[in-house]
PyMOL Python script that loads the backbone (N, CA, C, O; Angstrom):
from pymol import cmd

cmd.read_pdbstr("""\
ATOM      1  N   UNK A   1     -21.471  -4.508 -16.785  1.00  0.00           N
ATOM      2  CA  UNK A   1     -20.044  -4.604 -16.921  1.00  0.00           C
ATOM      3  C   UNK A   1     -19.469  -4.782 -15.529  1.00  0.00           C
ATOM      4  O   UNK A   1     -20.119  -4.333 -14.585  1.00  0.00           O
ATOM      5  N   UNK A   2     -18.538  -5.274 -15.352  1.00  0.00           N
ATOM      6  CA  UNK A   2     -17.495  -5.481 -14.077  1.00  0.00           C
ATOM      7  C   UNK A   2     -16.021  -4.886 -14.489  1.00  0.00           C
ATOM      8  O   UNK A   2     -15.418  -4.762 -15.555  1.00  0.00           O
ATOM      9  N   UNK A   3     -15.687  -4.522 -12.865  1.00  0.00           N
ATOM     10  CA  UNK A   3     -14.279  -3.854 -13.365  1.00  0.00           C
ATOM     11  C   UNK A   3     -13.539  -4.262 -12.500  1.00  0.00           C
ATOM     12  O   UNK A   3     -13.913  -3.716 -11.462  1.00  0.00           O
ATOM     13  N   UNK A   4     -12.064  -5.391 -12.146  1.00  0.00           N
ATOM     14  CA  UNK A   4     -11.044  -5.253 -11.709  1.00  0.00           C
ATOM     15  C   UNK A   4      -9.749  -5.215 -12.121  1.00  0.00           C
ATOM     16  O   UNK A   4      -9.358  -5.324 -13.283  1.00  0.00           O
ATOM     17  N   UNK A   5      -9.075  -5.054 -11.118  1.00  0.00           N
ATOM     18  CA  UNK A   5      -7.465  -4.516 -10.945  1.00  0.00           C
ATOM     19  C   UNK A   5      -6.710  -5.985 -11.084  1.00  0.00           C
ATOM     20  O   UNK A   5      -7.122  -7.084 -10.713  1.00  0.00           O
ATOM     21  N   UNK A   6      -5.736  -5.713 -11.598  1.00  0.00           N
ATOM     22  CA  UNK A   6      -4.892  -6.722 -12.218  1.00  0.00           C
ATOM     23  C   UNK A   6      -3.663  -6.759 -12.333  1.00  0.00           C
ATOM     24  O   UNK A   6      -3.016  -6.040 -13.095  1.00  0.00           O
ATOM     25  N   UNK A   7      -3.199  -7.628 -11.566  1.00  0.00           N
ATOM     26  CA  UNK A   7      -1.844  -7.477 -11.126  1.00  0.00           C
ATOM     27  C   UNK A   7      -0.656  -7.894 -12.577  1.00  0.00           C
ATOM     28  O   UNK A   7      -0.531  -9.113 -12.697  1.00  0.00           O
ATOM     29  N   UNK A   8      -0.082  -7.315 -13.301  1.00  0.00           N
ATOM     30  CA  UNK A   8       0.466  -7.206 -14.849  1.00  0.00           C
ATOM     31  C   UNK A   8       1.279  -8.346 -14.520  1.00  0.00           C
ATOM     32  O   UNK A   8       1.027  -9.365 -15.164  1.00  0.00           O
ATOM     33  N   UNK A   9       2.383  -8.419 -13.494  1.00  0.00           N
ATOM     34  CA  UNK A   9       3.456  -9.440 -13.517  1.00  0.00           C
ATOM     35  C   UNK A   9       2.491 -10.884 -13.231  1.00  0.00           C
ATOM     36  O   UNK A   9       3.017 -11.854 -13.777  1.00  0.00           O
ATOM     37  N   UNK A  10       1.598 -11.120 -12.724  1.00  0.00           N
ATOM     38  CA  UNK A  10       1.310 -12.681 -11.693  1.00  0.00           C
ATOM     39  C   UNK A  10      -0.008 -12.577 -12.879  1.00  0.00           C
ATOM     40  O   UNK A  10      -0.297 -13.722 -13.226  1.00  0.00           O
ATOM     41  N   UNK A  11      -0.820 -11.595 -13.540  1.00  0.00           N
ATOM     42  CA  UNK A  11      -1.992 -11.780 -14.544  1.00  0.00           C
ATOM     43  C   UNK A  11      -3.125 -12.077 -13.025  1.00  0.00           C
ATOM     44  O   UNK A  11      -4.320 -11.874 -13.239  1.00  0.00           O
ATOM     45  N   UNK A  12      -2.892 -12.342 -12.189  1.00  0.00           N
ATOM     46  CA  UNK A  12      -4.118 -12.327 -11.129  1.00  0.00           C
ATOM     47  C   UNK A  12      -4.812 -11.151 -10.599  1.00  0.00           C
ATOM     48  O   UNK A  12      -4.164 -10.112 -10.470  1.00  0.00           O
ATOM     49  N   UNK A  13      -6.036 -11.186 -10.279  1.00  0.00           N
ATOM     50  CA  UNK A  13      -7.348  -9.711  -9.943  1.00  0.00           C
ATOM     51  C   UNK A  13      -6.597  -9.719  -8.547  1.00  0.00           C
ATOM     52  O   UNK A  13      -6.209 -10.803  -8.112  1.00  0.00           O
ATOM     53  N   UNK A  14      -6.395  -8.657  -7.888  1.00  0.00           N
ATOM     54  CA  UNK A  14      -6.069  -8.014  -6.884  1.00  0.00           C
ATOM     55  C   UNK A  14      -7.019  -8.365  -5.875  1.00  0.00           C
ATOM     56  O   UNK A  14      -8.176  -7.995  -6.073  1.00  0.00           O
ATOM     57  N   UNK A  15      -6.748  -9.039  -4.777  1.00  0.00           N
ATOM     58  CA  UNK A  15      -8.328  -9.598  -3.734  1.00  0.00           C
ATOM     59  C   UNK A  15      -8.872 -10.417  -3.966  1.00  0.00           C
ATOM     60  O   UNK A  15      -9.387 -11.059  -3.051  1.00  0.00           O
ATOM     61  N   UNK A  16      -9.014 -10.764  -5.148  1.00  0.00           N
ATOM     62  CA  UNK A  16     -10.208 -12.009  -5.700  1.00  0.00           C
ATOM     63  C   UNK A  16     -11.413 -10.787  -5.555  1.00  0.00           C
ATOM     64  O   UNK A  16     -12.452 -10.976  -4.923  1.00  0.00           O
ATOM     65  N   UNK A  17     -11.057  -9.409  -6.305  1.00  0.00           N
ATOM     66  CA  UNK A  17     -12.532  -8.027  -5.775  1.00  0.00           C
ATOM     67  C   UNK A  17     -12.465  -7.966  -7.397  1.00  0.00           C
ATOM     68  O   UNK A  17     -11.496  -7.923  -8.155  1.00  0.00           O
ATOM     69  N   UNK A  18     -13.959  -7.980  -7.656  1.00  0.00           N
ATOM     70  CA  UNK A  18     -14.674  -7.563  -8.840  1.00  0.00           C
ATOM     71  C   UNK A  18     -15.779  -6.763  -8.339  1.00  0.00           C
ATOM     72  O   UNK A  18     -16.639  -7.245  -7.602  1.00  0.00           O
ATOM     73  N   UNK A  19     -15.775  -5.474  -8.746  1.00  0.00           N
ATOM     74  CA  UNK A  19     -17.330  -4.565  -9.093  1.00  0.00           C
ATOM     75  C   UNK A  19     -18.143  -4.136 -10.089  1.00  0.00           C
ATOM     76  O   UNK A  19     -17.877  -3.468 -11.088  1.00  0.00           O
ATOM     77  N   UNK A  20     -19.331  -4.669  -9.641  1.00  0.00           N
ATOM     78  CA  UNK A  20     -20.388  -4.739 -11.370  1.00  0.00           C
ATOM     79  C   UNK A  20     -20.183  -2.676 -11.141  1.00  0.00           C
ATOM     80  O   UNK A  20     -19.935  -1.905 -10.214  1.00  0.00           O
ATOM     81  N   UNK A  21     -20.525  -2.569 -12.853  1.00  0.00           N
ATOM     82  CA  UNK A  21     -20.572  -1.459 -13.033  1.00  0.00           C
ATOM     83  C   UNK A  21     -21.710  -1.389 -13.702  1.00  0.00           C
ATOM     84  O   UNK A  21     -22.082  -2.286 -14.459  1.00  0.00           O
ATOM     85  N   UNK A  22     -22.507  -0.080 -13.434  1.00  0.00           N
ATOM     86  CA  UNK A  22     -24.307  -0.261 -14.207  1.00  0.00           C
ATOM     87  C   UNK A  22     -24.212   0.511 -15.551  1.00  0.00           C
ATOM     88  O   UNK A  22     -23.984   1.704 -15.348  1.00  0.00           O
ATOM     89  N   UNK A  23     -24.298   0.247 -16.608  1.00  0.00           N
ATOM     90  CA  UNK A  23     -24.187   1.175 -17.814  1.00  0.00           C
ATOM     91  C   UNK A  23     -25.390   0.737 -18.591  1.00  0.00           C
ATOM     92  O   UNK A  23     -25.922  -0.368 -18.701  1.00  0.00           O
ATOM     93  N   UNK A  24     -25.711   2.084 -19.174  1.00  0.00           N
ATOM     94  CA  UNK A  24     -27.046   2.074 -20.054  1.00  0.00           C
ATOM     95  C   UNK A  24     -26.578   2.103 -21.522  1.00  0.00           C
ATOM     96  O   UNK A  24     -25.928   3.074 -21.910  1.00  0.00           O
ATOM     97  N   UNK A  25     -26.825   1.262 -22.216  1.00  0.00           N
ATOM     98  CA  UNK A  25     -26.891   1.014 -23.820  1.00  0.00           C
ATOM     99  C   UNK A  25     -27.824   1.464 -24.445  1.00  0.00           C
ATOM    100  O   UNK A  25     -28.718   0.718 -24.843  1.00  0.00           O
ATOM    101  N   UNK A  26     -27.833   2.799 -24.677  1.00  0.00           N
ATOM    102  CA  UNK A  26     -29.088   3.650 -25.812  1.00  0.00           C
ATOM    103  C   UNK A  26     -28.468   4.117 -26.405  1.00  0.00           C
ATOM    104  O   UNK A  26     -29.004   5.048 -27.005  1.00  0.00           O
ATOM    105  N   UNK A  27     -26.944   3.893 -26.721  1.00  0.00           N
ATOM    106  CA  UNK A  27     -26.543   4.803 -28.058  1.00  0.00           C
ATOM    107  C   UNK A  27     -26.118   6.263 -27.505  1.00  0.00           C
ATOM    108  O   UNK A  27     -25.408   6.917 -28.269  1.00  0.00           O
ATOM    109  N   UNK A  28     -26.457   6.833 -26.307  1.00  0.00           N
ATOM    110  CA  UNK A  28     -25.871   8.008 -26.330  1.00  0.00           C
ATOM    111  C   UNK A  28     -24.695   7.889 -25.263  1.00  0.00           C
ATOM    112  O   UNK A  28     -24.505   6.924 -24.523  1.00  0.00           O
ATOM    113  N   UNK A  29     -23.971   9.017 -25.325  1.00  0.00           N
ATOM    114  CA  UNK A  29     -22.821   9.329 -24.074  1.00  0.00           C
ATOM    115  C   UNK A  29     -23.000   9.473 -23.016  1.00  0.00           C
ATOM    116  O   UNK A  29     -23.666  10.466 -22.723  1.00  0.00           O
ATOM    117  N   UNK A  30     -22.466   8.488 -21.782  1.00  0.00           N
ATOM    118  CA  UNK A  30     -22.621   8.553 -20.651  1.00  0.00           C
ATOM    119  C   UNK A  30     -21.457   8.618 -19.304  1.00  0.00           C
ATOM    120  O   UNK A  30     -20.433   7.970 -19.519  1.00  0.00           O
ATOM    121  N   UNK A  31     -21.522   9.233 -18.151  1.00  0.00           N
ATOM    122  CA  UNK A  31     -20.617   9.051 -18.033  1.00  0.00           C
ATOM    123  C   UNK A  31     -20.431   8.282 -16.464  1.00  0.00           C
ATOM    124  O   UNK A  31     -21.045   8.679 -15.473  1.00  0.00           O
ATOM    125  N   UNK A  32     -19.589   7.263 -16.449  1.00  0.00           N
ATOM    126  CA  UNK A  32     -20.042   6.558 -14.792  1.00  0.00           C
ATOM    127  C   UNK A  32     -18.251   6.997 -14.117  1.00  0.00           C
ATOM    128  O   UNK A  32     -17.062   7.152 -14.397  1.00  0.00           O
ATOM    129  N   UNK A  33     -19.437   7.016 -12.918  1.00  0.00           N
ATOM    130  CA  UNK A  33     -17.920   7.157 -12.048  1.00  0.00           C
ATOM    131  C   UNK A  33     -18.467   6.429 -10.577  1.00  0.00           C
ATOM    132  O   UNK A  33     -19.595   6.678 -10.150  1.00  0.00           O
ATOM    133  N   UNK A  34     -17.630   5.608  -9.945  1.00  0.00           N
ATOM    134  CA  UNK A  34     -17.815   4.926  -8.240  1.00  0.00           C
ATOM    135  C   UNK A  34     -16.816   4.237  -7.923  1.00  0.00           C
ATOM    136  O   UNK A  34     -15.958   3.984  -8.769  1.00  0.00           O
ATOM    137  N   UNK A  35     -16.752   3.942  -7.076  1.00  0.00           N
ATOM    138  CA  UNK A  35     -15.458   3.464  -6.209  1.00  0.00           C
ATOM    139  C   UNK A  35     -15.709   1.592  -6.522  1.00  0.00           C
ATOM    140  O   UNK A  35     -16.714   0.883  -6.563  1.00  0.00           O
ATOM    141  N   UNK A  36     -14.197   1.324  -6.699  1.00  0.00           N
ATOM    142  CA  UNK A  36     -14.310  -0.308  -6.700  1.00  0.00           C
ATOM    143  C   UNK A  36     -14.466  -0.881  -5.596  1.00  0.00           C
ATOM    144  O   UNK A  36     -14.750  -0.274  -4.564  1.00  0.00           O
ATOM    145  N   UNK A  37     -14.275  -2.313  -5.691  1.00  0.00           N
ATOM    146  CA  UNK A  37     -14.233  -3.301  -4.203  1.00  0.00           C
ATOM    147  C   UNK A  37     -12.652  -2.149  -3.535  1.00  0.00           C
ATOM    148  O   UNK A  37     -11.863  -1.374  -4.076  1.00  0.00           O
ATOM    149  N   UNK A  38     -12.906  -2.715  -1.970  1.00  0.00           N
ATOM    150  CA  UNK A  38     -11.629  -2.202  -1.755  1.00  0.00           C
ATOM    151  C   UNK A  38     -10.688  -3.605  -1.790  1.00  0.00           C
ATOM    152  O   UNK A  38     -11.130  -4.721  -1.515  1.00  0.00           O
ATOM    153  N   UNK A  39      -8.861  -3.218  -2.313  1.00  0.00           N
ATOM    154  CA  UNK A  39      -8.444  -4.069  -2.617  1.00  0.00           C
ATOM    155  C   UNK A  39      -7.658  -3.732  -1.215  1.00  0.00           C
ATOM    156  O   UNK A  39      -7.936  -2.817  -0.440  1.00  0.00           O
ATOM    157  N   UNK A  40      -6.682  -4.630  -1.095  1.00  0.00           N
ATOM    158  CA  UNK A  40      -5.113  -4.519  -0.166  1.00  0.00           C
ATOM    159  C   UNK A  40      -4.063  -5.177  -0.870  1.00  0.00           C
ATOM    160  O   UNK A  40      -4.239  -6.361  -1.155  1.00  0.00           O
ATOM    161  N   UNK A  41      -2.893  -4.557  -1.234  1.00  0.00           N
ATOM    162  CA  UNK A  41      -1.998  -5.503  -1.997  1.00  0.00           C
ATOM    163  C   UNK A  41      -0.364  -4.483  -1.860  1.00  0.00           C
ATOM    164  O   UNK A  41      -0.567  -3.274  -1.966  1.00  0.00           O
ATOM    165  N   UNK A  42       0.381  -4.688  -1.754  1.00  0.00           N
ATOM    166  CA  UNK A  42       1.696  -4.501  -1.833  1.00  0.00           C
ATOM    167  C   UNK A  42       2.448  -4.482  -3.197  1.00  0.00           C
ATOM    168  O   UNK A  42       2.898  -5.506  -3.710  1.00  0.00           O
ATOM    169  N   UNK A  43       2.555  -3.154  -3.784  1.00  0.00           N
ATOM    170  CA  UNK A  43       3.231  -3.068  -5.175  1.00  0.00           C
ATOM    171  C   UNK A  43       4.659  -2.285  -5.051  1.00  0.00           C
ATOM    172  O   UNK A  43       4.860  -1.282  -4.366  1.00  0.00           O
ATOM    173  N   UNK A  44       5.318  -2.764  -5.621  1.00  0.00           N
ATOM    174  CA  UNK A  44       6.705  -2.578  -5.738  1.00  0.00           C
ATOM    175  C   UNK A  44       6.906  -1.300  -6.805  1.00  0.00           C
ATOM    176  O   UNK A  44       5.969  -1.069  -7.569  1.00  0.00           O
ATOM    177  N   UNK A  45       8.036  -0.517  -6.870  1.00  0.00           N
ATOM    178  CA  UNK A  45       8.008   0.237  -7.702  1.00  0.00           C
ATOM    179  C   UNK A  45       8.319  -0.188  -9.153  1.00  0.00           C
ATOM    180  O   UNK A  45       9.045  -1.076  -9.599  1.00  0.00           O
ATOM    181  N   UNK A  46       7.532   0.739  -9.744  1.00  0.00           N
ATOM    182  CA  UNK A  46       7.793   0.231 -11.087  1.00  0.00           C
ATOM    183  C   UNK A  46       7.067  -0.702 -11.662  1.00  0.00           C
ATOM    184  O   UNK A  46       6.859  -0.787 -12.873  1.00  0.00           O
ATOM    185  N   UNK A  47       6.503  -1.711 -10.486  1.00  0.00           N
ATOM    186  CA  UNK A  47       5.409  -2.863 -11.113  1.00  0.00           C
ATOM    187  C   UNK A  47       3.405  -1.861 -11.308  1.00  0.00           C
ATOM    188  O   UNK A  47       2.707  -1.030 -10.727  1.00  0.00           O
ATOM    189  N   UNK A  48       3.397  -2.782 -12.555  1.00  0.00           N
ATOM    190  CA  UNK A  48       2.141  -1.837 -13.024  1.00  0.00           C
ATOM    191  C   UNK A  48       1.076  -3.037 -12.706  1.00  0.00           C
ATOM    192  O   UNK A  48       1.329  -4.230 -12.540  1.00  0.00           O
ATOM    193  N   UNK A  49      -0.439  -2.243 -12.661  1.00  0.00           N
ATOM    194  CA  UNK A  49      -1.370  -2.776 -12.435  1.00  0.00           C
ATOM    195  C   UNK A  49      -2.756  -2.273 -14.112  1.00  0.00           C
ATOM    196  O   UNK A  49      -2.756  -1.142 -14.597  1.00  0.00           O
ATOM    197  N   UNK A  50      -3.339  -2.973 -14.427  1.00  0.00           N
ATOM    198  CA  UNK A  50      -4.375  -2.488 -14.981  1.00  0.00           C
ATOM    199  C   UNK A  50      -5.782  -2.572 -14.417  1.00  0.00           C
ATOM    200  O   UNK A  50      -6.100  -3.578 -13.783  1.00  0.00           O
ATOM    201  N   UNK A  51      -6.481  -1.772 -14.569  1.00  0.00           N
ATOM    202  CA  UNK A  51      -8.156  -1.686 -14.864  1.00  0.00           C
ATOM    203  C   UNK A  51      -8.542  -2.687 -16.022  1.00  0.00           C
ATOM    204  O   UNK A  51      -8.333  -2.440 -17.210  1.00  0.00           O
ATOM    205  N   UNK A  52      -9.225  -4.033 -15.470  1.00  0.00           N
ATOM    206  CA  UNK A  52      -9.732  -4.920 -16.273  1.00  0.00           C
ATOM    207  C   UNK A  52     -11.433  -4.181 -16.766  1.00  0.00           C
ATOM    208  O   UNK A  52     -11.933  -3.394 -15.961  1.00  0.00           O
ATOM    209  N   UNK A  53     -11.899  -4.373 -17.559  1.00  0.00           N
ATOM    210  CA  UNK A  53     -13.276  -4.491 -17.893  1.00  0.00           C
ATOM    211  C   UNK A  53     -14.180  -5.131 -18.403  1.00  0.00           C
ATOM    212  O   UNK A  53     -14.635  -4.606 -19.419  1.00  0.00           O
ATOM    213  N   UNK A  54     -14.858  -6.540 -17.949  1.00  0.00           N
ATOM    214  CA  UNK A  54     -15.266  -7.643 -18.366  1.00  0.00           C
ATOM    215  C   UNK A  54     -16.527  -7.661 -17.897  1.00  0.00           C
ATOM    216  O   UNK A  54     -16.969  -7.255 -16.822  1.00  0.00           O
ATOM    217  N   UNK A  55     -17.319  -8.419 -19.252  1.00  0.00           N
ATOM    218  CA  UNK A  55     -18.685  -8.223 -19.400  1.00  0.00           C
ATOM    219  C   UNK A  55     -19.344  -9.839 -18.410  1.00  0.00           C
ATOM    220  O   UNK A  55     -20.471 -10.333 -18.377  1.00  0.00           O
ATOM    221  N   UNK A  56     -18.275 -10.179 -17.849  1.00  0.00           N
ATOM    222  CA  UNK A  56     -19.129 -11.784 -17.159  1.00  0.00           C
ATOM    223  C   UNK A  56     -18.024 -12.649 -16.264  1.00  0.00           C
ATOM    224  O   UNK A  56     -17.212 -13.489 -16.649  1.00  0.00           O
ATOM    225  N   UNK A  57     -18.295 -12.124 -14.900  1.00  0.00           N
ATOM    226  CA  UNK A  57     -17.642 -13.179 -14.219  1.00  0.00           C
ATOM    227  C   UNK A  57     -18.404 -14.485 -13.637  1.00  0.00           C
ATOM    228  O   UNK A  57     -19.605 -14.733 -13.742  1.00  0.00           O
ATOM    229  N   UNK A  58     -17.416 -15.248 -13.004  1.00  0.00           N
ATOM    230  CA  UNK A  58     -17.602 -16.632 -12.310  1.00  0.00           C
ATOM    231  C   UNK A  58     -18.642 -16.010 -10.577  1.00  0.00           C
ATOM    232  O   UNK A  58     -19.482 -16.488  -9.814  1.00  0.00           O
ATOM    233  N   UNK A  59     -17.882 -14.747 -10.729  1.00  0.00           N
ATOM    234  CA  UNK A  59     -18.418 -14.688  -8.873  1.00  0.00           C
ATOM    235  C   UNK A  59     -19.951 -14.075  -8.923  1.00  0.00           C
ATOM    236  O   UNK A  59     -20.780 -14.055  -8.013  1.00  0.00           O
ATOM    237  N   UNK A  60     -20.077 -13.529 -10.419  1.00  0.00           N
ATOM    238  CA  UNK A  60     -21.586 -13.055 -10.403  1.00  0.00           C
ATOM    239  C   UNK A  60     -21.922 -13.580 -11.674  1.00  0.00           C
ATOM    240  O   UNK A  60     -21.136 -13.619 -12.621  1.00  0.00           O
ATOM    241  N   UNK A  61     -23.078 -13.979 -11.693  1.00  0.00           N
ATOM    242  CA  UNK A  61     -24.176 -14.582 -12.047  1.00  0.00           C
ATOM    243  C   UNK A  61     -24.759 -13.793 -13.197  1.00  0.00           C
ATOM    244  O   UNK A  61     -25.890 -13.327 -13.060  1.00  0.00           O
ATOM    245  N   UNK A  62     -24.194 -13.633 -14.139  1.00  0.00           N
ATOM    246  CA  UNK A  62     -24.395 -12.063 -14.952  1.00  0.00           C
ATOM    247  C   UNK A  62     -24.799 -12.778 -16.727  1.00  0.00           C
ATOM    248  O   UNK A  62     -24.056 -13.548 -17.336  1.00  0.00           O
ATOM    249  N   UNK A  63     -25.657 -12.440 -17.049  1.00  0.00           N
ATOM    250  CA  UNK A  63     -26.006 -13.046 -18.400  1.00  0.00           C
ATOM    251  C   UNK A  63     -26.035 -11.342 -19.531  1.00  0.00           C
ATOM    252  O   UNK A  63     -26.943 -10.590 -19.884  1.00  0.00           O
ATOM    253  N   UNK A  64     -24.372 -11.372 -19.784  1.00  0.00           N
ATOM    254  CA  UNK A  64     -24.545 -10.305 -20.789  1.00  0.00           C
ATOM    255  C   UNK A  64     -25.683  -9.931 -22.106  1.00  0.00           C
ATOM    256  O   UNK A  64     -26.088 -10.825 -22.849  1.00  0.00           O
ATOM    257  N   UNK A  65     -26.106  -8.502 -22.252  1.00  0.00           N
ATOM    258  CA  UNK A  65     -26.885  -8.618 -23.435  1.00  0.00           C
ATOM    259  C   UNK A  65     -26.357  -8.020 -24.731  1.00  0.00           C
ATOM    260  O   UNK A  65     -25.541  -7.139 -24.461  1.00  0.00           O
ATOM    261  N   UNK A  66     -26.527  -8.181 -26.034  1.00  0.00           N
ATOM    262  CA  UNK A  66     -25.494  -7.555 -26.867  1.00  0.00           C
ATOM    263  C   UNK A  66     -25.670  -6.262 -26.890  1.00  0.00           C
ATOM    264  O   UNK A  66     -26.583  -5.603 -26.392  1.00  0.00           O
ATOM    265  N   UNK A  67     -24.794  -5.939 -27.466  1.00  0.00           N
ATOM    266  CA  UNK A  67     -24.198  -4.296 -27.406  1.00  0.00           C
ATOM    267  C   UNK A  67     -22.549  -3.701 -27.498  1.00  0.00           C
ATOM    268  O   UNK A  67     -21.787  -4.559 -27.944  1.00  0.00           O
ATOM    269  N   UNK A  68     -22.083  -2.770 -27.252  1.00  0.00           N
ATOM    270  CA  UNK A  68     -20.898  -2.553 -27.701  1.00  0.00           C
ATOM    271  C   UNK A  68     -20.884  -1.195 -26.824  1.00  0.00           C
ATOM    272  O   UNK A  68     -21.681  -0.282 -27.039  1.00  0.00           O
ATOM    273  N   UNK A  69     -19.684  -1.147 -25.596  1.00  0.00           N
ATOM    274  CA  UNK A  69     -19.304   0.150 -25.329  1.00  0.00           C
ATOM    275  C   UNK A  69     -17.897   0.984 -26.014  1.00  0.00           C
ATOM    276  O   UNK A  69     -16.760   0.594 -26.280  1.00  0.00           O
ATOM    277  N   UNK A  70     -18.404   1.951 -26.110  1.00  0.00           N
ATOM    278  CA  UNK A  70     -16.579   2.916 -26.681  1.00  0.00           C
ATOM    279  C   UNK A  70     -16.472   3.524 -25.096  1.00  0.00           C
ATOM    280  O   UNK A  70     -17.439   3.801 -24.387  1.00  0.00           O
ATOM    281  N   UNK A  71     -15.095   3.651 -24.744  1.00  0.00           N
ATOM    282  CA  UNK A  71     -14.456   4.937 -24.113  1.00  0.00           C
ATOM    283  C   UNK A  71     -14.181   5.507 -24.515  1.00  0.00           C
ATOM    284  O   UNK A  71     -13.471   5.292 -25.497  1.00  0.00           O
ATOM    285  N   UNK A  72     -14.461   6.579 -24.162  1.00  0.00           N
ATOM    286  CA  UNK A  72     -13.094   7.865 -24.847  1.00  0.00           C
ATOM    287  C   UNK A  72     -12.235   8.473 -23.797  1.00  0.00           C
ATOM    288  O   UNK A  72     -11.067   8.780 -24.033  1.00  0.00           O
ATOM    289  N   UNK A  73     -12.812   8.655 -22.615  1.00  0.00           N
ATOM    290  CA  UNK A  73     -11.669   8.356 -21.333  1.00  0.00           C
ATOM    291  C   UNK A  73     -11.586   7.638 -20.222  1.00  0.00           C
ATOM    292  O   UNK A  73     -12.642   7.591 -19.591  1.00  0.00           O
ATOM    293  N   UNK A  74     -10.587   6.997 -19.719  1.00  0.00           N
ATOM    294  CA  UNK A  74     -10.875   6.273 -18.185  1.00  0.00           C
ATOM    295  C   UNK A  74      -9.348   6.751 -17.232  1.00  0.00           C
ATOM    296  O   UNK A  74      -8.123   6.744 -17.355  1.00  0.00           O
ATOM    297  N   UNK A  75     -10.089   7.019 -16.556  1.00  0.00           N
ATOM    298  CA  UNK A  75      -9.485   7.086 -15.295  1.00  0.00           C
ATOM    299  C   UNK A  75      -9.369   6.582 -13.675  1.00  0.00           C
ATOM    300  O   UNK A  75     -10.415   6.607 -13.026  1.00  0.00           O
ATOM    301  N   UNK A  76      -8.329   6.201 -13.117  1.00  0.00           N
ATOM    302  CA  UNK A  76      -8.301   5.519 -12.121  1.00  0.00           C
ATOM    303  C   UNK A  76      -7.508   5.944 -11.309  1.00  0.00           C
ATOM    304  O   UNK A  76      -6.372   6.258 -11.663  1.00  0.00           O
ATOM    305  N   UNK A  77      -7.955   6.062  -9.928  1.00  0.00           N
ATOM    306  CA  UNK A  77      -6.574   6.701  -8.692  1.00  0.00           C
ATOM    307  C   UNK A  77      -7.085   5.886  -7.452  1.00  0.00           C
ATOM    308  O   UNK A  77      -8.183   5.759  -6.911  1.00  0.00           O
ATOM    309  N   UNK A  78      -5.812   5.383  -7.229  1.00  0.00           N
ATOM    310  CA  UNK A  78      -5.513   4.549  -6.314  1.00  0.00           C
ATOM    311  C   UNK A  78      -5.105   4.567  -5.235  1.00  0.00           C
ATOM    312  O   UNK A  78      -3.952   4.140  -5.261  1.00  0.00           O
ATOM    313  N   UNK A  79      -5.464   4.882  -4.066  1.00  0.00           N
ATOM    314  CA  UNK A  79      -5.101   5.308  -2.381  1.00  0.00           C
ATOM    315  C   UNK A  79      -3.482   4.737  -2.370  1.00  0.00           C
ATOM    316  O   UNK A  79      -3.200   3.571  -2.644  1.00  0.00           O
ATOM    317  N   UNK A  80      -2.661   5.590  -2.070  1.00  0.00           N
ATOM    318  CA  UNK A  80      -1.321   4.387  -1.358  1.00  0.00           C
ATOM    319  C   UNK A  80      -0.853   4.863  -0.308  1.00  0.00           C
ATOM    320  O   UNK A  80      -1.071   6.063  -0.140  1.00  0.00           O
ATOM    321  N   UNK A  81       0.181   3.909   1.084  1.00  0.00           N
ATOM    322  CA  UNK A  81       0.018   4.536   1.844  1.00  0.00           C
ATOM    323  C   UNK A  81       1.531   3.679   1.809  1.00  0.00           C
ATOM    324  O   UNK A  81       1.835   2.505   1.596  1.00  0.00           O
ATOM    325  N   UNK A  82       2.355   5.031   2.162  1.00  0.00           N
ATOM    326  CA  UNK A  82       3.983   4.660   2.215  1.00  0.00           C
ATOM    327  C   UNK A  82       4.608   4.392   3.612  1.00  0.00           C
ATOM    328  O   UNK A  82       5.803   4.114   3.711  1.00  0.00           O
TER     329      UNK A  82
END
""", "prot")
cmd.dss("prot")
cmd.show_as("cartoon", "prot")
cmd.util.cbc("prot")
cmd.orient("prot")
């Protein structure tokens, strides 16, 4: 899996930064946690960003295998510096 940040108003990934994420598909509960690419970007108040999660980008070379993940929580915190 890969995970980036996504700018809601422009729909563009923050940096042109995607990070593969390693997850194991056996059916049981797991839980990952690591730091993304680092981004740099200027957000205004009030403008929102999401956590993308996509099984295949252009910048990596990634040949998904089938399977199916659930969340049941995600969380994300984001450095800002005023």
């Amino acid at each position: 899996m890969l995970a980036q940040v996504v700018d809601d108003s422009t729909g563009k990934v923050l940096g042109n930064q995607i990070t593969p994420v390693e997850l194991v598909l056996d059916g049981a509960p797991h839980t990952v946690t690591g730091p993304l690419e680092i981004i740099v970007a200027t957000v205004g108040a009030g403008q929102k960003l999401t956590l993308q999660l996509v099984a295949q980008s252009v910048l990596y070379d990634t040949f998904p295998v089938g399977g199916s993940v659930t969340f049941s929580k995600v969380s994300v915190s984001l450095p800002t510096v005023r």
